[in-house]
C-alpha positions in Angstrom: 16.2 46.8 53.3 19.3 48.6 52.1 19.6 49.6 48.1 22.5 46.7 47.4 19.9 44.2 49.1 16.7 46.1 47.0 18.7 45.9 43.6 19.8 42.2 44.8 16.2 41.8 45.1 15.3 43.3 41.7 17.8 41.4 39.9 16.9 37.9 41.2 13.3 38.8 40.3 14.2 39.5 36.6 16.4 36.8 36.2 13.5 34.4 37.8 11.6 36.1 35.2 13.7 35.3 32.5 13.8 31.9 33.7 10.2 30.8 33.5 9.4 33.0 30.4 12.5 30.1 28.4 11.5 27.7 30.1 7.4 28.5 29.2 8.4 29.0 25.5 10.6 25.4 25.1 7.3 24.0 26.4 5.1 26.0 23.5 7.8 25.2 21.0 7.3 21.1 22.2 3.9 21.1 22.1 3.7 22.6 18.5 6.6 19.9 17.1 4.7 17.0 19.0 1.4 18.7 17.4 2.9 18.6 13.8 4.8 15.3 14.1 4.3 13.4 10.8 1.2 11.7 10.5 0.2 9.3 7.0 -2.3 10.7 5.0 -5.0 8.2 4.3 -6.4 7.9 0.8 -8.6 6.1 -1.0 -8.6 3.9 -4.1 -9.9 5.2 -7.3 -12.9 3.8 -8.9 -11.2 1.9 -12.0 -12.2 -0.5 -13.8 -9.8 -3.5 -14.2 -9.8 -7.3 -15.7 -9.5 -10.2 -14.1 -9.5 -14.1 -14.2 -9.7 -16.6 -11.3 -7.5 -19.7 -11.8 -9.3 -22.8 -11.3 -7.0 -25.3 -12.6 -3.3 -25.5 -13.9 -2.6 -28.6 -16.2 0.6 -28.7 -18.6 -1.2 -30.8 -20.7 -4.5 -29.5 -20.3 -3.9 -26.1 -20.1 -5.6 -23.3 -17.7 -9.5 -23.3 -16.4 -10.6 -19.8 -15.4 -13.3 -18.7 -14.1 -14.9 -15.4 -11.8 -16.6 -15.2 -8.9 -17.4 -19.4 -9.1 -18.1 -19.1 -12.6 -16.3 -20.5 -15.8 -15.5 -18.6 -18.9 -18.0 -19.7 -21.8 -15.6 -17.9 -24.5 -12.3 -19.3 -23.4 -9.3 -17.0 -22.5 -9.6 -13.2 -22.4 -7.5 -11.6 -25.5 -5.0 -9.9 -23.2 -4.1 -13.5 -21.4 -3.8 -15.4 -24.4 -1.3 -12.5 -26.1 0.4 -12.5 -22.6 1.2 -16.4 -22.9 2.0 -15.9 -26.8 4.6 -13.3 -25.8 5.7 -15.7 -22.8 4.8 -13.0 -19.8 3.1 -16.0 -18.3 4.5 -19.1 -18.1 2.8 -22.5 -17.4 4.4 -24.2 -14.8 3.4 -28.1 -13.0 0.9 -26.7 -10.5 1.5 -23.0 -11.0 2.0 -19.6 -13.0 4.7 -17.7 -13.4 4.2 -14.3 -14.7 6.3 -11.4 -15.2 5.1 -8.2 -13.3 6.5 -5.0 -13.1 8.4 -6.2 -9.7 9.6 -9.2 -11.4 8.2 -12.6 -11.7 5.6 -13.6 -9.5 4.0 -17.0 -8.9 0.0 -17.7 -9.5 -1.3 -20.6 -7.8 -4.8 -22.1 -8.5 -7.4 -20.4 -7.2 -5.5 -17.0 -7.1 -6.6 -14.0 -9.6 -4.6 -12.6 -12.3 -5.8 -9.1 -13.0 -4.9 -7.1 -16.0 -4.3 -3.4 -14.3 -5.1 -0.3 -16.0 -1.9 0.3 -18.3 -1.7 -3.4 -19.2 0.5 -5.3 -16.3 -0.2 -8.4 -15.2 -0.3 -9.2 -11.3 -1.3 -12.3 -9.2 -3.9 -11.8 -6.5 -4.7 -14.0 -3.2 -8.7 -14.5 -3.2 -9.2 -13.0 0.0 -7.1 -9.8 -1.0 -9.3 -9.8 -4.1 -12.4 -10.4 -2.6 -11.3 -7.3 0.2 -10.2 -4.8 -2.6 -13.1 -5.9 -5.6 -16.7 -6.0 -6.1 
């Protein structure tokens, strides 16, 4: 082997080099962006307290039966419902509430919750969402 050929030799061997050891750390770099990739955090709701109503039946003339967990209400309305149909935040429709939430108005059908949340809003509920979330 001549010294042109040996340095030849040399400089094909670095430049290999030089190759693999990019092409090795592009891989590492990958693997630590696919490693860190956003992921949701999971959490869990806090244990609070809030009131609620199930809707038995919806008469204009009538007015509203409520109940909880297949019970009815011996002392009629909760003081927070009646002051939120005095104030007109829920409105009694044919076959159906309308109540204005922080999102807007929502309907309530019968058999559907209305729960009083923790600073005071008013929000329907479906029973099996309630059932799910509540004990």
């Amino acid at each position: 082997m001549t010294g042109d050929q040996w340095w030849s030799y040399i400089l094909l061997v670095i430049v290999v080099s030089v190759a693999y050891w990019g092409i090795e750390s592009a891989i590492k770099v990958y693997k630590i962006q696919q490693d860190n990739k956003f992921r949701p955090y999971e959490f869990r709701k806090k244990p609070v307290k809030i009131q609620a109503v199930q809707v038995l039946s919806i008469d204009e003339e009538d007015g509203i039966s409520l109940g909880g967990r297949g019970r009815g209400i011996a002392n009629g309305a909760p003081g927070w419902l009646t002051k939120a149909i005095n104030q007109q935040r829920i409105i009694v429709g044919v076959d159906c509430l309308f109540i204005d939430t922080m999102e807007g108005k929502m309907r309530l059908d019968v058999g559907d919750w209305l729960i009083q949340g923790v600073k005071g809003e008013l929000y329907p509920c479906k029973p099996d969402i309630f059932d799910l979330t509540y004990d």
